[in-house]
C-alpha positions in Angstrom: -22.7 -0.4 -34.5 -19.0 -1.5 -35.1 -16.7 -2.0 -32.4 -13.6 -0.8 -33.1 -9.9 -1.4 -31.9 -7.1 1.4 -33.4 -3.6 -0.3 -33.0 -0.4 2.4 -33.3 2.8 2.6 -30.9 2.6 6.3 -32.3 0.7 8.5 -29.4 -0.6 11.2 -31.6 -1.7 9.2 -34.5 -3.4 7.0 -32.5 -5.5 9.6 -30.7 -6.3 11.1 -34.3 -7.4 7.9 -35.8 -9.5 7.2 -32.8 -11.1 10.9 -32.9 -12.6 10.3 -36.2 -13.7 6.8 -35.8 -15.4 7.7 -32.6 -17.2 10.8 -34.8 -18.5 8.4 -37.1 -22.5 7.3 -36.5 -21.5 3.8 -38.0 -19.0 3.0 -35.0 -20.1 2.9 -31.5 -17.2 2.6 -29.8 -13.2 2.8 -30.6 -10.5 1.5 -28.3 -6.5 2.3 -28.5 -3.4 -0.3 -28.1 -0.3 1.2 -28.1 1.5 -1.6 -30.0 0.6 -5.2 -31.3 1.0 -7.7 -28.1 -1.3 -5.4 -26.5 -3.6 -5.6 -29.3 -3.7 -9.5 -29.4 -4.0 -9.3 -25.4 -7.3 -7.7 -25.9 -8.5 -9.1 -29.4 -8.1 -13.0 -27.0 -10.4 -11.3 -24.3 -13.1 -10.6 -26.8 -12.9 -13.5 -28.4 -13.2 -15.1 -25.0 -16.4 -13.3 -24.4 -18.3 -14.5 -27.2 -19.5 -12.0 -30.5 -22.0 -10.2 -28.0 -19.5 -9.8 -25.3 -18.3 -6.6 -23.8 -15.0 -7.0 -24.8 -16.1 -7.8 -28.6 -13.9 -6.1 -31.2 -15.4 -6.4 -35.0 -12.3 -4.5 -36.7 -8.8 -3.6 -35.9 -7.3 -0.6 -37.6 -3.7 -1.5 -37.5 -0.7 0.1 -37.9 2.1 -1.3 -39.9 5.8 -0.5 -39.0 5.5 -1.1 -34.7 8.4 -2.0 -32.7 8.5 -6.0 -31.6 5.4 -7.7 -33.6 4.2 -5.2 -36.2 1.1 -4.9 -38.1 1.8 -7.9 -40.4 2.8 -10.0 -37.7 -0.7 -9.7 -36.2 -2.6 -10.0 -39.4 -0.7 -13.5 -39.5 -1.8 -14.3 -35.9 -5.2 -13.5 -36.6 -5.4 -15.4 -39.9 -5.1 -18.8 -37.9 -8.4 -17.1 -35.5 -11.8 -19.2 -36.0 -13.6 -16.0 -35.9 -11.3 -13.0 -35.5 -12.0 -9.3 -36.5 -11.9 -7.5 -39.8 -8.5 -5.9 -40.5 -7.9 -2.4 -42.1 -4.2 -1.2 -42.3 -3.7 2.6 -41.8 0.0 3.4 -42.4 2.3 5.6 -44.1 3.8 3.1 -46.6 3.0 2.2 -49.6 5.2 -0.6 -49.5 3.6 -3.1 -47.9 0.2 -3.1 -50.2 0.4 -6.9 -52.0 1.5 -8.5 -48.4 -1.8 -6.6 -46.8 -4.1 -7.9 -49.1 -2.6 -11.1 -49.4 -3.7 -11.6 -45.5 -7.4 -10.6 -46.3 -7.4 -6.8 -45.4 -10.7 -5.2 -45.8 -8.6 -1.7 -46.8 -5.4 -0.2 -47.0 -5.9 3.8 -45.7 -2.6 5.8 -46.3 -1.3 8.4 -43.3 -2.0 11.1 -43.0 -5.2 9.9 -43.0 -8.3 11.9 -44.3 -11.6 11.9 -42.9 -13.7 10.5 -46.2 -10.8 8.1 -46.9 -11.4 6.7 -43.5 -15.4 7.2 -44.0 -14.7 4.8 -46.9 -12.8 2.3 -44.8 -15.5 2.0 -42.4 -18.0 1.4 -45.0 -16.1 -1.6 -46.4 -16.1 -3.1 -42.9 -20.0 -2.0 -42.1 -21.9 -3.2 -45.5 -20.4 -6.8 -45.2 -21.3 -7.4 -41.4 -24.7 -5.6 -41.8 -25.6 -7.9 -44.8 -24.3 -11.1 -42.7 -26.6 -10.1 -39.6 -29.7 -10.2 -41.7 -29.1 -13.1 -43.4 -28.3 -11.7 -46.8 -24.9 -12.5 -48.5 -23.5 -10.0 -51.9 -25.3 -11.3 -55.2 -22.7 -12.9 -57.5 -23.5 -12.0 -61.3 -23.6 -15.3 -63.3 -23.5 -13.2 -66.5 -20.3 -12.3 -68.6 -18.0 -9.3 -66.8 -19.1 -5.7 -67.9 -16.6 -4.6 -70.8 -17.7 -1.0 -68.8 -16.2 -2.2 -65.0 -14.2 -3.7 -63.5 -14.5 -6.3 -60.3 -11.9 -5.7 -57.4 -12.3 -7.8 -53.9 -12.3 -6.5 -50.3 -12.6 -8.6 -47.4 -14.2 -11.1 -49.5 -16.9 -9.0 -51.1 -16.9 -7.8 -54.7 -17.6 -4.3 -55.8 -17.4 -3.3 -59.3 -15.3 -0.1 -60.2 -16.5 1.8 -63.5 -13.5 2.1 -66.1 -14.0 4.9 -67.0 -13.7 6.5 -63.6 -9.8 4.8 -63.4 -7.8 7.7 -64.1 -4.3 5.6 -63.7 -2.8 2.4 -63.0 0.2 1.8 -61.3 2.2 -1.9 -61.8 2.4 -3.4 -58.4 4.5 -7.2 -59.2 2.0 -9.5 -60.1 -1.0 -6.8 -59.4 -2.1 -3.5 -60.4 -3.2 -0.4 -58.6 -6.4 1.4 -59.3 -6.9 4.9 -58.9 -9.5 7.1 -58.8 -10.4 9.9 -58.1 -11.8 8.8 -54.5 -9.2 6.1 -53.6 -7.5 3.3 -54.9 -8.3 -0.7 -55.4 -5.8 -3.5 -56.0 -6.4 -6.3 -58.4 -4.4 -9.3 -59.5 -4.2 -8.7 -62.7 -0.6 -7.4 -64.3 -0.3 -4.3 -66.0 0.6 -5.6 -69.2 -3.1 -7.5 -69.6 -4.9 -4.1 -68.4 -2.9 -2.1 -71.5 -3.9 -4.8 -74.0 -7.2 -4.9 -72.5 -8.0 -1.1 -72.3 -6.0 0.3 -75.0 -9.7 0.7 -77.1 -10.7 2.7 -74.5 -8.2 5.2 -74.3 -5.5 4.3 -72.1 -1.8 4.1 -73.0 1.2 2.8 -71.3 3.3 6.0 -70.5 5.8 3.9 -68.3 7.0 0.5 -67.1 4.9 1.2 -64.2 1.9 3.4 -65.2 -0.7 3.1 -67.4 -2.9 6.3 -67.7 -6.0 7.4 -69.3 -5.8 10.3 -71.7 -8.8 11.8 -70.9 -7.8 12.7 -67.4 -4.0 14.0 -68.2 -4.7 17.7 -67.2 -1.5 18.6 -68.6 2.0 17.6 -70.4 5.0 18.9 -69.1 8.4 19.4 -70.2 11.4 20.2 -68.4 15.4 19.8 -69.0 14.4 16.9 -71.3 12.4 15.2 -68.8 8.2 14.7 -69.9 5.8 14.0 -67.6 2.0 14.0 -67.1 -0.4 15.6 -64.5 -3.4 13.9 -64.0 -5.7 15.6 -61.0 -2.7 16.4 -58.3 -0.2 13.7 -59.7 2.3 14.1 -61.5 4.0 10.9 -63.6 6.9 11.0 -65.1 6.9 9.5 -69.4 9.8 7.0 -70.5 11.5 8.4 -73.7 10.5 5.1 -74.9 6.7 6.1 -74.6 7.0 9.6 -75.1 6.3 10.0 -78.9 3.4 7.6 -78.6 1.8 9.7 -75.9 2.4 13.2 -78.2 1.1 11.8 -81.0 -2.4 10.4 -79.3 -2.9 13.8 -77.4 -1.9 15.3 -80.6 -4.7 13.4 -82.4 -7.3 14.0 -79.0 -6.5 17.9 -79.3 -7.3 18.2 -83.2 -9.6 15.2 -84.1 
């Protein structure tokens, strides 16, 4: 069972995030800290009392933007740790994505936060240590990658994200943003390498910053000049530059 610590200087969002990780069977217990140093005060006590301790903390669901030493702050701190706890960032911007994983973050859960987003979260952290406690690590595949998938990395363990369930891809700097329709993965890979990779498989630059795949565009909308593309929820706005390109490929989807 995970031991949890929730870390946010914002009272109600704290008491959310720790009423659904208490509900979840996978956690057995969840603690609060109203900001960072408090936090590191008790993430030093557990590591005083050993793995098996009664202070131990395997995961700290940290908040971001605190007043003093935020979340990133204390993701640094640990990072020097021999053995400290599993990080997951829950926050309400987007912003700070690249720097999170850079610093090893199992996950990257946006406010408000959703009950099977979280569920997710906690899986990433509970697979990893359940494989380490009986002795089993992740299998690495020694064969070439799967044309069909697509590796991203999470707290150190590789999972494999099927292509064809990628509905977009948003240009992050030097990375790219996944998404599917059940959450998002970052990669290192830039957006301009996934186009020329994918473009067989029917995705199409649309924008500087998206790439989309035209078999989940729901709709094309026009307005005042201005195109843009709905895929599930999302909407995404079209460059002119792209704009004939993506007509003439839905064009050719619609009647071919």
């Amino acid at each position: 069972m995970l031991r949890a610590l929730a870390v946010d200087d914002e009272r109600p969002s704290l008491e959310e995030l720790l009423y659904l990780l208490n509900a979840d069977p996978r956690v057995g217990s969840a603690e609060g800290a109203g900001d960072a140093t408090e936090a590191l005060r008790r993430i030093n006590r557990a590591l005083e009392s050993g793995p098996d301790g009664p202070e131990a903390i395997d995961v700290v669901f940290l908040d971001i933007q605190m007043p003093g030493l935020d979340g990133l702050d204390l993701a640094r701190l640990l990072g020097g740790f021999a053995r400290p706890p599993l990080v997951v960032f829950v926050t309400a911007h987007e912003d700070f994505a690249v720097q999170a994983f850079d610093l090893k973050a199992v996950d990257y859960v946006l406010k408000p936060v959703r009950k099977e987003r979280l569920a997710e979260a906690v899986r990433r952290v509970a697979e990893p240590r359940a494989a380490a406690q009986h002795g089993s690590t992740p299998r690495i595949p020694v064969h070439e990658p799967d044309p069909d998938q697509i590796a991203v990395e999470l707290g150190g363990v590789t999972r494999f994200v099927a292509v064809e369930d990628i509905t977009h891809v948003e240009a992050q700097g030097d990375y790219a943003r996944l998404h599917t329709d059940r959450g998002s993965h970052l990669v290192r890979i830039p957006l301009s390498t996934l186009e020329e990779r994918w473009r067989s498989r029917g995705f199409v630059r649309i924008h500087r910053r998206h790439l989309v795949a035209l078999r989940h565009i729901g709709e094309l909308r026009l307005d005042a000049g201005t195109v843009s593309v709905l895929i599930g929820s999302e909407e995404l706005q079209v460059s002119r530059r792209h704009t004939r390109e993506l007509r003439d490929l839905l064009m050719r989807r619609t009647t071919g």
